[in-house]
C-alpha positions as MATLAB code, in Angstrom:
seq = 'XXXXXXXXXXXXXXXXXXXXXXXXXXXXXXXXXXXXXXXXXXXXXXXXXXXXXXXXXXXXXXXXXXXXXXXXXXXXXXXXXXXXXXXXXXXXXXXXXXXXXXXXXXXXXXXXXXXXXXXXXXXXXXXXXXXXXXXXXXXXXXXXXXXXXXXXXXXXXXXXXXXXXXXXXXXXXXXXXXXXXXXXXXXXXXXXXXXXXXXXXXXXXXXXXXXXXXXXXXXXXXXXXXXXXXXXXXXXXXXXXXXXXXXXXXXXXXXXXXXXXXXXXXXXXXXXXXXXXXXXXXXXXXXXXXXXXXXXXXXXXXXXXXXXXXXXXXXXXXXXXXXXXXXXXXXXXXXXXXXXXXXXXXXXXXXXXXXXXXXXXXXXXXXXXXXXXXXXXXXXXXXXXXXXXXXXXXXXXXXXXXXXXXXXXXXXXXXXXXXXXXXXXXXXXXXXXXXXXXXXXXXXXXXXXXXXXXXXXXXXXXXXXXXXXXXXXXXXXXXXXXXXXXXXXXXXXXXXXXXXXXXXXXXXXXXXXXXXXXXXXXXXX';
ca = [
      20.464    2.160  -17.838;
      17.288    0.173  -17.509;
      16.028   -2.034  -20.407;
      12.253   -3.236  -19.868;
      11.194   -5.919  -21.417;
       7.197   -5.636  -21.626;
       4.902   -9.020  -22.935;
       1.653   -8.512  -22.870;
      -1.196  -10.855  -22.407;
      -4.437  -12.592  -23.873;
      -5.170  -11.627  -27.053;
      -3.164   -8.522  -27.299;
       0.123   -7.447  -28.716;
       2.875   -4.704  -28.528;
      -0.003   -1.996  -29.239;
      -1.495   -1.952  -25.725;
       2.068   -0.928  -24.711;
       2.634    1.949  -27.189;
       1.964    5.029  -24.784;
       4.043    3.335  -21.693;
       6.799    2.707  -24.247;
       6.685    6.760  -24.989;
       6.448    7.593  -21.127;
       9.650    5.139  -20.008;
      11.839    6.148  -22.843;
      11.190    9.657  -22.250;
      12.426    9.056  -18.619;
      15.676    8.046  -20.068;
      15.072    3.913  -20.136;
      14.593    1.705  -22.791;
      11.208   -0.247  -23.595;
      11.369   -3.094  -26.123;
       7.610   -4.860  -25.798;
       8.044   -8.356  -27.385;
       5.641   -9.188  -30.579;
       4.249  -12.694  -29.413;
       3.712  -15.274  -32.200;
       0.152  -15.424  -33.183;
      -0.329  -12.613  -31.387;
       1.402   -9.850  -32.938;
       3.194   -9.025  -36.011;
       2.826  -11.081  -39.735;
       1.370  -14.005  -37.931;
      -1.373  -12.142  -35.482;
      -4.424  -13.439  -37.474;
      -3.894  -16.553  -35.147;
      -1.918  -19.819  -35.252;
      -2.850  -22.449  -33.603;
       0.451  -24.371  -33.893;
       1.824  -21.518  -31.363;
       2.320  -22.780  -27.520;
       3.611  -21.493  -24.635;
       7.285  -22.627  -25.710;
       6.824  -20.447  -29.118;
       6.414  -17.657  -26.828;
       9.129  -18.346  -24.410;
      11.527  -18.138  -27.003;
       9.937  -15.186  -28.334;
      10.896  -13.293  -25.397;
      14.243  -14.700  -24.778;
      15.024  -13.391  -28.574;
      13.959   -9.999  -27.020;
      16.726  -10.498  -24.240;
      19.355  -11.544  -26.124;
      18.862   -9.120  -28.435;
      19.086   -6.226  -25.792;
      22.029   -8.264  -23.999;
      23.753   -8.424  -27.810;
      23.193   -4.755  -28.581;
      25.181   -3.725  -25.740;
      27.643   -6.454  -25.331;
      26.399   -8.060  -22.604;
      24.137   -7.197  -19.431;
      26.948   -5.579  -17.580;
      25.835   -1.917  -17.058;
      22.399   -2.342  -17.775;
      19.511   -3.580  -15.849;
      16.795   -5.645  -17.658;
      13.663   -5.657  -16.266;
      11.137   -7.760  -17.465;
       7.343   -6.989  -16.882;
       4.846   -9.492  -17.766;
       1.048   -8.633  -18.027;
      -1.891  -11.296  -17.096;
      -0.754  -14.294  -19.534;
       2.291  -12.392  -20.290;
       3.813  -13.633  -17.080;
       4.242  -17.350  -18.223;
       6.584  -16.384  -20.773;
       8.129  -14.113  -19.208;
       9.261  -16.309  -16.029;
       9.996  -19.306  -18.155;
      12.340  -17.205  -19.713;
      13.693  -15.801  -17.189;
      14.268  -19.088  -15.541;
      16.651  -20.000  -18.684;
      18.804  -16.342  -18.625;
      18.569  -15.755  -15.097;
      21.782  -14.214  -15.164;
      20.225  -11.039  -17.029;
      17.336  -10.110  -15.598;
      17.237   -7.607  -12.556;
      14.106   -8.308  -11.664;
      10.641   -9.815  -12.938;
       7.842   -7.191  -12.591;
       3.894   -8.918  -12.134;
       1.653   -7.072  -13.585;
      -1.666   -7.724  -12.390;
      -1.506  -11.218  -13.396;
      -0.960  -14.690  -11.272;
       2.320  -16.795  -10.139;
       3.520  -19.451  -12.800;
       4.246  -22.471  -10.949;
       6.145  -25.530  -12.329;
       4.411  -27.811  -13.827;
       1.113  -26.027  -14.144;
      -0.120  -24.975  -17.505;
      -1.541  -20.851  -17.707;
      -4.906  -21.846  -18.143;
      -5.155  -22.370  -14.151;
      -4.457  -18.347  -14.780;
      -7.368  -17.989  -16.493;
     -10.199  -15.763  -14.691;
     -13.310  -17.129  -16.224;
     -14.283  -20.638  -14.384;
     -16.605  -21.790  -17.046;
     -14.539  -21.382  -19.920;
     -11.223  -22.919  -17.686;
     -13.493  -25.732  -17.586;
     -15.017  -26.201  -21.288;
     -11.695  -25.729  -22.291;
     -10.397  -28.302  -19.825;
     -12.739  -30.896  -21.431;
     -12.205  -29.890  -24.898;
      -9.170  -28.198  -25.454;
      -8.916  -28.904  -29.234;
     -11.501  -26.324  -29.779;
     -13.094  -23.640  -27.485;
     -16.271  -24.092  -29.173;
     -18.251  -26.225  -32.109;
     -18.501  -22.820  -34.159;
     -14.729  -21.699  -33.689;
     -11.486  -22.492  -35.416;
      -9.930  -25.741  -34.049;
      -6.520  -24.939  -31.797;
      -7.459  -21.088  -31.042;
      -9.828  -19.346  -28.614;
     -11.661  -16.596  -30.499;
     -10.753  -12.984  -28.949;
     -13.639  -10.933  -26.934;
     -16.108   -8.682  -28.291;
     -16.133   -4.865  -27.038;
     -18.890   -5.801  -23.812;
     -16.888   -9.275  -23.321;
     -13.515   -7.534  -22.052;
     -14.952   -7.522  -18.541;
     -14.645  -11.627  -18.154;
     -10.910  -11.312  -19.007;
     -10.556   -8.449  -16.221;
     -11.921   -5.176  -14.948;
     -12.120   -2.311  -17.763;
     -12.111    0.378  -15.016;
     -10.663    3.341  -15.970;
     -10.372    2.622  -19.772;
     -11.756    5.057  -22.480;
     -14.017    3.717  -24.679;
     -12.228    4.697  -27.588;
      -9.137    2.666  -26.087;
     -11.534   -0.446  -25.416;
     -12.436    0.061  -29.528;
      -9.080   -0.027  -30.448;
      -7.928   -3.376  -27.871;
     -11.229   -5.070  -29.414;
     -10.294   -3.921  -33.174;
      -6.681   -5.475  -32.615;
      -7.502   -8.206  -30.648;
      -6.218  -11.832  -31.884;
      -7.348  -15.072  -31.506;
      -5.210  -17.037  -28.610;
      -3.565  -20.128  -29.872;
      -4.984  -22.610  -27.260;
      -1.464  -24.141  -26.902;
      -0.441  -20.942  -24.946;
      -2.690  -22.079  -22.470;
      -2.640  -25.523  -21.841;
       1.205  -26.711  -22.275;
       2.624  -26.739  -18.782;
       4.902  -23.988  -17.775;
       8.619  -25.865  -16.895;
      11.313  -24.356  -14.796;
      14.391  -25.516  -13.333;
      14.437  -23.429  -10.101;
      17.149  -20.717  -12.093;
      14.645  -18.398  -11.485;
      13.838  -18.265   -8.170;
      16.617  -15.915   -6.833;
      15.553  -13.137   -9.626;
      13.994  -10.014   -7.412;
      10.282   -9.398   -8.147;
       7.240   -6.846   -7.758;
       3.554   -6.845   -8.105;
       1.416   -4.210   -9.178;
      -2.043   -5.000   -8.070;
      -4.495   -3.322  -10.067;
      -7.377   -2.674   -7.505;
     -10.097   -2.242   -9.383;
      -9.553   -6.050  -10.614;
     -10.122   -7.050   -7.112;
      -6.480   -7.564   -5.310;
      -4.872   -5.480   -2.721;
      -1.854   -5.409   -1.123;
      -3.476   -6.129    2.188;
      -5.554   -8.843    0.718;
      -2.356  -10.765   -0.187;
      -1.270   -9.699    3.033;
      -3.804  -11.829    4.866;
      -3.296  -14.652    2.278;
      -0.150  -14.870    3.581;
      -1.726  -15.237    7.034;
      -3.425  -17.649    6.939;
      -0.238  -19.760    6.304;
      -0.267  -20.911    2.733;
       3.110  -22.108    2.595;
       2.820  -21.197   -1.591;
       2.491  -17.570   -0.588;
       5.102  -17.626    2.250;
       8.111  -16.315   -0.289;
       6.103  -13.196   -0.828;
       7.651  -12.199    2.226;
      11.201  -12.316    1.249;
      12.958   -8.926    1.273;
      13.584   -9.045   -2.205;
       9.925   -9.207   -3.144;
       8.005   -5.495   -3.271;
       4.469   -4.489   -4.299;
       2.882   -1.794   -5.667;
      -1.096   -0.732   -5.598;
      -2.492    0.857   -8.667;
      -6.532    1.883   -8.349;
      -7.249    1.238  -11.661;
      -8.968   -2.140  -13.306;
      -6.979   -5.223  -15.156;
      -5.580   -2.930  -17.887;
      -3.149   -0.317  -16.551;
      -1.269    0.363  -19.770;
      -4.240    1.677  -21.285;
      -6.309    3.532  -18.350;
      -3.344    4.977  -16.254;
       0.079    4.592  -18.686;
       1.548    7.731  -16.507;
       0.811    6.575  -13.273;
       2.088    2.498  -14.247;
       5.488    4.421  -15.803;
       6.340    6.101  -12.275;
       6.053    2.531  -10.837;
       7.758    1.056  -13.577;
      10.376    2.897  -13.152;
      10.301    2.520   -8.841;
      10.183   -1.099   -9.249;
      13.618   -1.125  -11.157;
      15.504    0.303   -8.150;
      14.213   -1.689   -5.755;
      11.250    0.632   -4.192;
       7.904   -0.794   -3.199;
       5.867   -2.240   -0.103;
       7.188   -5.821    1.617;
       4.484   -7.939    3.173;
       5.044   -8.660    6.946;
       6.350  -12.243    7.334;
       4.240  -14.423    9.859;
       5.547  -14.670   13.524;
       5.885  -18.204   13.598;
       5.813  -18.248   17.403;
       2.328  -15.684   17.329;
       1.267  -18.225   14.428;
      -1.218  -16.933   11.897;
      -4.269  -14.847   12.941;
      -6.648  -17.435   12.264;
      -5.203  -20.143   14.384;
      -4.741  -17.477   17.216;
      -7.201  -17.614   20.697;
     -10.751  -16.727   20.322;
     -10.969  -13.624   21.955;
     -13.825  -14.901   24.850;
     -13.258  -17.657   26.859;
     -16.231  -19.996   25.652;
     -17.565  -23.072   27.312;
     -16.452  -26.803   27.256;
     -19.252  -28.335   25.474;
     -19.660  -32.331   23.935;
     -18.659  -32.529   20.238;
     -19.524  -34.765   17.746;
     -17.842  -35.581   14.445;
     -19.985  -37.087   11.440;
     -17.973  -37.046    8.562;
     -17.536  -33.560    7.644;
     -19.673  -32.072   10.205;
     -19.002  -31.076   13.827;
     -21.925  -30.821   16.121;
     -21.577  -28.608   19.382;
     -24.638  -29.881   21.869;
     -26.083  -28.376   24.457;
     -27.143  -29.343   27.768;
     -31.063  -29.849   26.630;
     -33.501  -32.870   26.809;
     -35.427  -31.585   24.206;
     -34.603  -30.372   20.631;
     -33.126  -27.115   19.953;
     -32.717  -24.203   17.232;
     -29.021  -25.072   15.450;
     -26.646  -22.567   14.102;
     -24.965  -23.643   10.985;
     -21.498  -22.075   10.425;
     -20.137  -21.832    7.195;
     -16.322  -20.534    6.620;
     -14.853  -18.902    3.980;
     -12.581  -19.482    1.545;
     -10.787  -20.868   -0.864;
      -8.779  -22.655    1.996;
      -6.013  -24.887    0.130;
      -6.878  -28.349    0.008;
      -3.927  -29.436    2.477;
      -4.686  -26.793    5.139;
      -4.104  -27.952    8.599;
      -6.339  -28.066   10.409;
      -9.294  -27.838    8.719;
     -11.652  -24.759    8.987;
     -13.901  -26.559   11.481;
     -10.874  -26.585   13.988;
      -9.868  -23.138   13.771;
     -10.394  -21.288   17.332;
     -12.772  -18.397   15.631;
     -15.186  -20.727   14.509;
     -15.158  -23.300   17.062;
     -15.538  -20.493   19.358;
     -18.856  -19.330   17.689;
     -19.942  -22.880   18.180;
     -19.183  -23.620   21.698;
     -20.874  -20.031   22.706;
     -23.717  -21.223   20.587;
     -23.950  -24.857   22.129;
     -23.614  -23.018   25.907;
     -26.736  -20.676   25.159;
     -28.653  -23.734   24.224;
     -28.720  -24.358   20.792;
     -26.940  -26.701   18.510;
     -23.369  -25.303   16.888;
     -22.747  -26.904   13.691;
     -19.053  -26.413   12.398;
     -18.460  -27.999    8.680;
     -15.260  -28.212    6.543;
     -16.920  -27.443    2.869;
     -14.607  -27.918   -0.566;
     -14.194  -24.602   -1.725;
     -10.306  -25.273   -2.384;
     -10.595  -22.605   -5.207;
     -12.903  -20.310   -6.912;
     -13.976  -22.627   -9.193;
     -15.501  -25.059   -6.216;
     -18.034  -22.463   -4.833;
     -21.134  -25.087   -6.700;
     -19.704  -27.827   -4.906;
     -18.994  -26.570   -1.249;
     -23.029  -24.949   -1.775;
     -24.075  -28.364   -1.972;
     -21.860  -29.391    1.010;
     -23.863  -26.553    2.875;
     -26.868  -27.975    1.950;
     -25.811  -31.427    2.972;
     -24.837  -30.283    6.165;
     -27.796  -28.558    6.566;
     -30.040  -31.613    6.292;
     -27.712  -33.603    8.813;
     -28.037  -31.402   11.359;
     -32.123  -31.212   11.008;
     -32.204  -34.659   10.702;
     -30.583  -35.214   14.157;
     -33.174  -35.903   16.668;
     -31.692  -33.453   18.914;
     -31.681  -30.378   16.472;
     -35.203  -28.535   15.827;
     -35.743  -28.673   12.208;
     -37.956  -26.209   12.114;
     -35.761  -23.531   14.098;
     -32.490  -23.493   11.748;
     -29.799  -20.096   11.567;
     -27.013  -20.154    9.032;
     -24.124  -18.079    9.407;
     -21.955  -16.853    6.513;
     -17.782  -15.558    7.057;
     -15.536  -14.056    4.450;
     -15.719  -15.756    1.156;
     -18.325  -18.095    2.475;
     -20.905  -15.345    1.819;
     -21.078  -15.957   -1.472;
     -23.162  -18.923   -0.709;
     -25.602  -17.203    0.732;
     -27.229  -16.478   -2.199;
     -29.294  -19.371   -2.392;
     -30.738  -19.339    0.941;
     -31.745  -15.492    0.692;
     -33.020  -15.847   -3.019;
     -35.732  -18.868   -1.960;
     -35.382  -18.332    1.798;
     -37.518  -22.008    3.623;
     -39.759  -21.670    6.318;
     -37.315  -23.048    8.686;
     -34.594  -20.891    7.878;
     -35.486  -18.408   10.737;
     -32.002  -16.076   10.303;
     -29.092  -15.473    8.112;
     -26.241  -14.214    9.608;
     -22.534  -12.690    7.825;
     -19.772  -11.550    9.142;
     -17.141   -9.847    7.142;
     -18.309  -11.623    3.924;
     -17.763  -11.354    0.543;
     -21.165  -10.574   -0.875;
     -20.488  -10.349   -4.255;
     -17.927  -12.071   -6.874;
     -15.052   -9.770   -7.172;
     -13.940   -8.245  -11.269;
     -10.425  -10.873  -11.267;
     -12.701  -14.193   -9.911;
     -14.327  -15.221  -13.133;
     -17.624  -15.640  -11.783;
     -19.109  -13.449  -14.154;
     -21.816  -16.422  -14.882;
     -22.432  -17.594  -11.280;
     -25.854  -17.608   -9.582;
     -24.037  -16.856   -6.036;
     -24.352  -13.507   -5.597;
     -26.346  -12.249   -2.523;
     -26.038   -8.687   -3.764;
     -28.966   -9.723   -5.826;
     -30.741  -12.266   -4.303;
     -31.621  -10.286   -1.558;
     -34.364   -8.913   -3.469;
     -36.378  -12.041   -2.548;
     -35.241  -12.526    0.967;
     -38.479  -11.196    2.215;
     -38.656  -11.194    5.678;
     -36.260  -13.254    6.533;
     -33.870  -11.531    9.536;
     -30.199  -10.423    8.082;
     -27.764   -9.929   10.648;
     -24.532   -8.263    9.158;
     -21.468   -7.394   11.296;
     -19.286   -5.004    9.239;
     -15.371   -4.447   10.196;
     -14.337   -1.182    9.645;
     -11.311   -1.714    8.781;
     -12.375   -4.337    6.154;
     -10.299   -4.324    2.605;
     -11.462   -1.728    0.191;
     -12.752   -4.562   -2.492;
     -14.249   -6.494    0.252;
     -16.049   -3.773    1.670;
     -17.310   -2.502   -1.615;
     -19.442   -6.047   -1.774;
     -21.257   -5.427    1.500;
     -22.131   -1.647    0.482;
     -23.945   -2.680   -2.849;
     -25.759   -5.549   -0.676;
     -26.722   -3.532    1.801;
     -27.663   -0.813   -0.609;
     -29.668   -3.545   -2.293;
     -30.827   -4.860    0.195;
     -32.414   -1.350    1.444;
     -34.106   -0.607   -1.842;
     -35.858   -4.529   -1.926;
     -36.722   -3.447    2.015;
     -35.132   -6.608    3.646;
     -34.504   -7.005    7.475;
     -31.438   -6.227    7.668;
     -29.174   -5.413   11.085;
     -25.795   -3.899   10.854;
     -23.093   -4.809   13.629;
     -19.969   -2.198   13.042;
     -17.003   -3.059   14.616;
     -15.446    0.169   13.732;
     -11.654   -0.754   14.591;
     -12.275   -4.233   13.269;
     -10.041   -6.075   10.703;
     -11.107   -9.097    8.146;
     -11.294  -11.956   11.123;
     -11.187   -9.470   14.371;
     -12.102  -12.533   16.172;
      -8.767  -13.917   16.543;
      -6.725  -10.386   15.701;
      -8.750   -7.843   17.193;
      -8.671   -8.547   20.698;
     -11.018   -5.578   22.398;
     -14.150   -4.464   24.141;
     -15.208   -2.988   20.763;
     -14.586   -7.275   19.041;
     -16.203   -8.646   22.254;
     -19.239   -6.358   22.342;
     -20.027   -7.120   18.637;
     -19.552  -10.574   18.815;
     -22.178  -11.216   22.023;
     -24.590   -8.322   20.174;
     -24.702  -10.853   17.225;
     -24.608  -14.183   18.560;
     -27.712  -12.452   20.861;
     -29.420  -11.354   17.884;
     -29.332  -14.728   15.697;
     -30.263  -16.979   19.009;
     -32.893  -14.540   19.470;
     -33.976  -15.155   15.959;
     -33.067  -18.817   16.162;
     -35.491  -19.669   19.420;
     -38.052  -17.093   18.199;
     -37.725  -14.270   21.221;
     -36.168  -11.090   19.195;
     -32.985  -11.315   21.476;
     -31.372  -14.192   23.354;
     -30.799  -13.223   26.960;
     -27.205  -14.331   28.287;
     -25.797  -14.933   24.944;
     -21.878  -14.786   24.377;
     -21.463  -17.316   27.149;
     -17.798  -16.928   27.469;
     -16.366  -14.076   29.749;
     -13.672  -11.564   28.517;
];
């Protein structure tokens, strides 16, 4: 038989499981959802002595008591599922009764990592970072030692609401508890017991994570991410938002119950000969141009005597602090740059700081800085300046479509990220192109869409471009029909080839002021 072992997360208790507790035990297993101190139970009005130790042992109570009522594990799986929060306690207890638990069951929520306290978990940037400051209170007006719970309309900085009732949304505000801040900033410890214990993931879609988004995570080489691909890790979709329990209980029951034996998708691991996508060949041979490195910023130059239009290039992100190399040496952008430089203009390649969601302020001004370099060199046109947006870099857009400068004579985007997804915590940023747009103006958009681009990802550049149409911007729209998320370096076809000299055409036409760039996409296939 299967024992599950459900914790729930911020602010909640045992009452968001109570219908997926009815559905698994009807199946025939048992569901024991652990009351968390402070949380749940005599003590859920809030305690703010409570830490993330209080509710480690509150779940390994849960386990021994299931181990205990059946005199010992032999014979029975436990399965322990932890939601958003939930999954701190839940591993760290775990990783002290290994020798119990079948398997550890993510429920839309992040990876605990030794050392690292759950409020790096924590979707909403601005309050990570009050809290960071002042973690004895979460504000002046608010009990020292807890953070006060939402209100009905806040729910959606915590995670998406899709698919919940409103009268279920009543009930999780009505209940909702005040999180003793201790939960969140003690560090989680582990001693490595863990690590062999099988594991899933649901992914909730509607909160913004796919199984083919982690899927390219892992891709791009993040050596934190490379155990996902270890046979005994599976993953499940569910296209619902943050709160699964409450907006699909059948539907998360049947996958409850899959994940216990095993079932679920494995992520491909990465060829290490192939390498990952992003570090692959550009997929046009491209001229051998003169770099330059100044600090952070690469400049591609052209064979000119006078000054020339420049194309900034801006990657996406978050790229991990350690990455090597750098964005500005990957082959798909340097590639971008070289054609650029060979067709005349100035390619200008930049490694920005957006290490993690919270650093999109700080890698805008890096843009900006980079910006001014490049029309401060002597050989760059200041007045004839392109930017070029990829992936998550697009949300940095925003600012140069929202007050658009007379120099700025295109904005390009490929594959980008055009809003902040539900499971960012962005909620409060002014980086979001989808509405910015409105005072673009007339300032050219060019916008190559992959058609094969992740459902959450793709959802971004529909309500920009359906934004965009109603505020009548310029807008152009490059499809790449049979194009993935990067197809420069993955997608090696006529179809990539074709849309990559269409747009570099289109923003050097923009760029030197002649509607389209003859020759441009110097390289040959």
């Amino acid at each position: 038989m299967t024992a599950f072992i459900l914790v729930s997360g911020m602010f909640t208790g045992t009452h968001i499981w109570q219908d997926t507790v009815a559905r698994l035990t009807a199946a025939g297993a048992e569901a024991h959802p652990v009351a968390l101190t402070g949380l749940d139970g005599p003590r859920a009005a809030g305690d703010s002595a409570v830490d993330l130790e209080t509710h480690i042992a509150d779940v390994l109570a849960v386990v021994d008591s299931v181990v205990g009522s059946a005199g010992g594990s032999e014979g029975r799986r436990i399965v322990l599922v932890g939601h958003d929060y939930g999954i701190h306690p839940a591993v760290g207890a775990a990783d002290r009764c290994a020798e119990h638990i079948e398997r550890i069951v993510y429920l839309d929520s992040g990876l605990p990592r030794d050392g690292v306290p759950a409020l790096a978990a924590v979707p909403d940037q601005s309050l990570r970072d009050r809290l960071a400051r002042t973690p004895e209170t979460a504000g002046a007006d608010e009990t020292p030692g807890l953070l006060p719970p939402p209100t009905f309309d806040e729910w959606p900085r915590w995670g998406s609401t899709a698919g919940v009732p409103d009268a279920a949304l009543d009930r999780l505000t009505a209940l909702a508890a005040p999180q003793p801040l201790g939960t969140l900033l003690q560090p989680l410890r582990l001693t490595g017991a863990v690590a062999p214990v099988p594991t899933t993931g649901v992914l909730c879609t509607g909160n913004g994570t796919s199984i083919e988004l982690v899927q390219m995570l892992v891709r791009l080489g993040d050596p934190a991410l490379r155990a996902l691909t270890d046979p005994r890790v599976t993953f499940f979709e569910l296209p619902t938002g943050h709160w699964p329990m409450l907006s699909c209980p059948a539907e998360l029951t049947d996958v409850l119950l899959r994940a216990a034996t095993g079932e679920g998708h494995r992520l491909e691991p990465v060829d290490d000969a192939e390498g990952p996508g992003h570090l692959r060949p550009f997929l046009m041979d491209v001229p051998d141009v003169p770099r330059e490195r100044h600090g952070n910023v690469d400049l591609y130059l052209p064979d000119a005597g006078e000054p020339r239009p420049a194309v900034v290039f801006v990657h996406g992100g978050p790229v991990p602090a350690d990455a090597r190399p750098t964005p500005r040496d990957w082959p798909g952008l340097t590639g971008y740059a070289r054609c650029v430089a060979g067709d005349g203009a100035v390619g200008v390649l930049l490694d920005h700081r957006l290490h993690d969601l919270g650093d999109y302020e700080r890698a805008a001004a890096d843009v900006a800085a980079a910006v001014e370099l490049a029309r401060a060199d002597p050989r760059v046109d200041g007045d004839r300046i392109a930017l070029w947006f990829f992936s998550g870099g697009g949300l940095i857009a925003a600012d140069w479509l929202d007050a658009p400068p007379a120099w700025l004579r295109c904005l390009a985007a490929t594959y980008p990220v055009l809003a902040p997804l539900p499971n960012w915590g962005l909620s409060e940023t002014r980086l979001r192109p989808v509405r910015a747009v409105a005072n673009a103006g007339g300032l050219p958009v060019v916008l190559t869409r992959v058609g094969l681009e992740m459902p959450e990802l793709a959802s971004t550049v529909e309500e920009f471009l359906a934004a965009a149409k109603d505020r009548g911007a310029d807008v152009e729209v490059i499809d790449v029909p049979n194009g993935h998320h990067g197809f420069e370096t993955i997608d090696v076809t006529d179809e990539s080839r074709a849309a990559v000299r269409h747009a570099l055409r289109t923003v050097l036409g923009h760029a030197f002021g002649t509607g389209t760039q003859p020759g441009s996409g110097a390289g040959t296939p």
